[in-house]
C-alpha positions as a Markdown table, in Angstrom:
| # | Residue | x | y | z |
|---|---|---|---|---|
| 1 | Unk | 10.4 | 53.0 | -113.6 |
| 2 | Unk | 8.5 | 54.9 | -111.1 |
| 3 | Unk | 5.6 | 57.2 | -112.9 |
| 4 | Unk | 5.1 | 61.4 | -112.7 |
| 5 | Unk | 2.9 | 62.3 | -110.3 |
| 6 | Unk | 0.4 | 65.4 | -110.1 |
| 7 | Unk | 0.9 | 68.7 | -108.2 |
| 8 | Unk | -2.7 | 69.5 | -106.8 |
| 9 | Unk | -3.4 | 71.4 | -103.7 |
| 10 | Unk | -0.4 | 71.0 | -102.4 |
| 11 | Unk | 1.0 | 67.7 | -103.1 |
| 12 | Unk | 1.9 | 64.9 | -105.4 |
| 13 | Unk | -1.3 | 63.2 | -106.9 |
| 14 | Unk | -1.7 | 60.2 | -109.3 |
| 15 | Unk | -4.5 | 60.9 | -112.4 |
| 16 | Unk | -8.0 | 60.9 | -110.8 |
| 17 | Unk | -8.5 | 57.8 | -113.0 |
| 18 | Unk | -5.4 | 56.1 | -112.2 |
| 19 | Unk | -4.2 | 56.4 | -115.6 |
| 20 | Unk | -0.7 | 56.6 | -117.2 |
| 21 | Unk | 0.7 | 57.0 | -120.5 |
| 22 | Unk | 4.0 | 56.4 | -121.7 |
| 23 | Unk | 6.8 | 58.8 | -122.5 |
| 24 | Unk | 8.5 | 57.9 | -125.9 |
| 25 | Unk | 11.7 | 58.7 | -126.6 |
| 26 | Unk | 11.3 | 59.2 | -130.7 |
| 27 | Unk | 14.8 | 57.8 | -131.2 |
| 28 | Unk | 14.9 | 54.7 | -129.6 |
| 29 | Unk | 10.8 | 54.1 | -129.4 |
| 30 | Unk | 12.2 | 53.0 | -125.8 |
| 31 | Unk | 9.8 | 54.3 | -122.9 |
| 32 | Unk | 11.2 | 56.3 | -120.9 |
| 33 | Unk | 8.7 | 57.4 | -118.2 |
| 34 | Unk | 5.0 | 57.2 | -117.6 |
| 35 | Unk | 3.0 | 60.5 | -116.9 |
| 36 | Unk | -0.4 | 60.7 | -115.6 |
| 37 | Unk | -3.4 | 61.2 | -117.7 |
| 38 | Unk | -5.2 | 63.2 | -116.1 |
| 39 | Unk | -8.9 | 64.3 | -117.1 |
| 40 | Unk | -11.7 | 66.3 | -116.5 |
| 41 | Unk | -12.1 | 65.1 | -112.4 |
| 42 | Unk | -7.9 | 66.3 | -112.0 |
| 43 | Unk | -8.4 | 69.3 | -113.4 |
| 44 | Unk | -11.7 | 69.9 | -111.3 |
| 45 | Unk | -9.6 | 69.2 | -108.5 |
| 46 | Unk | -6.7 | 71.9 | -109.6 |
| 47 | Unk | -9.3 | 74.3 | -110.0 |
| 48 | Unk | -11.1 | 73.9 | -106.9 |
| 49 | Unk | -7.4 | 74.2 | -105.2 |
| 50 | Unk | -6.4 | 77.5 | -106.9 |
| 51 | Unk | -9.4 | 78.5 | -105.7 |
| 52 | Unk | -9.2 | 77.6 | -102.3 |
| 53 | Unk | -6.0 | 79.1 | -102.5 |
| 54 | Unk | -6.8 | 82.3 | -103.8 |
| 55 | Unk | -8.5 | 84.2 | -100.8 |
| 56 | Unk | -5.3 | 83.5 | -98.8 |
| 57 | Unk | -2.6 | 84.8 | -101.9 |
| 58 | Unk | -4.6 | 88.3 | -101.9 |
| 59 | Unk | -4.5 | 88.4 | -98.6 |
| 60 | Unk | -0.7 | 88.4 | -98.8 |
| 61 | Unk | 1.1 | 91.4 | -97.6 |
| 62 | Unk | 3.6 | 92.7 | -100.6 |
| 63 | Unk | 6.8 | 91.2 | -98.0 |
| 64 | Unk | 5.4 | 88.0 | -97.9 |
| 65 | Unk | 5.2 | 87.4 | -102.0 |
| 66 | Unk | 8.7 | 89.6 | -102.2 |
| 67 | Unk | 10.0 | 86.4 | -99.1 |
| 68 | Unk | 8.4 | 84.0 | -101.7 |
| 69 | Unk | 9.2 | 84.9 | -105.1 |
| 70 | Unk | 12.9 | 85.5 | -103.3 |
| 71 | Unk | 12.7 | 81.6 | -102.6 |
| 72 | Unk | 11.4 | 80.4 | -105.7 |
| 73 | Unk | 14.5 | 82.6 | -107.6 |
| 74 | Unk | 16.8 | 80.5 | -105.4 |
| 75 | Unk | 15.8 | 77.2 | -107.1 |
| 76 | Unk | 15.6 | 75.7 | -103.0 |
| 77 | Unk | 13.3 | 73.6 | -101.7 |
| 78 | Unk | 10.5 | 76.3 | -100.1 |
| 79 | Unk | 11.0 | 73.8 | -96.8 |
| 80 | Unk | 14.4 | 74.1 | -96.5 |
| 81 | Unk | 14.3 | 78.1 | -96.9 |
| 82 | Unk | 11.5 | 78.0 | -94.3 |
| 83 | Unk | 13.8 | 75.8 | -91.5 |
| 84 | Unk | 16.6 | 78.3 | -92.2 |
| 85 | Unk | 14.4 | 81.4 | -91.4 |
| 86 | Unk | 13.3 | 80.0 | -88.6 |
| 87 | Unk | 16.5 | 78.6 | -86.9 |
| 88 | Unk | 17.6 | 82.9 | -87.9 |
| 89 | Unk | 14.5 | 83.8 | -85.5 |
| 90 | Unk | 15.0 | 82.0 | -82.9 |
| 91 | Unk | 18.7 | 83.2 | -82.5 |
| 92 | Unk | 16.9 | 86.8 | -82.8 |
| 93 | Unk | 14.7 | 85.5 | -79.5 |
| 94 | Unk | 11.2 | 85.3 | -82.0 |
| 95 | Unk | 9.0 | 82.4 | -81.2 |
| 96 | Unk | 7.7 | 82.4 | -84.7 |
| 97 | Unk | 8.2 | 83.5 | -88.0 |
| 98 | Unk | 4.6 | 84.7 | -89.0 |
């Protein structure tokens, strides 16, 4: 059984601590997956990302958050959306999408 990971600044983290805890499913008492227990250090770490984040989300034009709320409403991975834009771009003779 492989455990839930973290999303923190950007990618997939284990618990600061390297703890887990066990799912239960209530019916069976069987264990069904393991989830980080994250503490205070993880969410120091998400907050210090949102943060870092921040400066760079304001400074957004309105297209840019329409292009990425678009994406997120198409339930595909942003990656894939990205490729795609820029294989359209390229046809249209752009060297780069930003």
């Amino acid at each position: 059984m492989n455990a839930f990971r973290q999303y923190i600044g950007g990618g997939w983290v284990d618990a600061a601590g390297g703890g887990t805890w066990d799912l239960v499913d209530p019916a069976t008492e069987d264990v069904i997956q393991q989830v980080p227990y994250g503490g205070a250090a993880d969410v120091g770490l998400a907050v210090d990302a949102a943060a870092a984040a921040l400066d760079e989300w304001a400074a957004a034009t309105p297209e840019v958050r329409m292009l990425l709320r678009k994406v997120k409403e198409s339930g595909r991975p942003v990656s894939d959306v990205l490729k795609e834009l820029e294989r359209a771009l390229q046809k249209l003779g752009k060297r780069e999408w930003t």
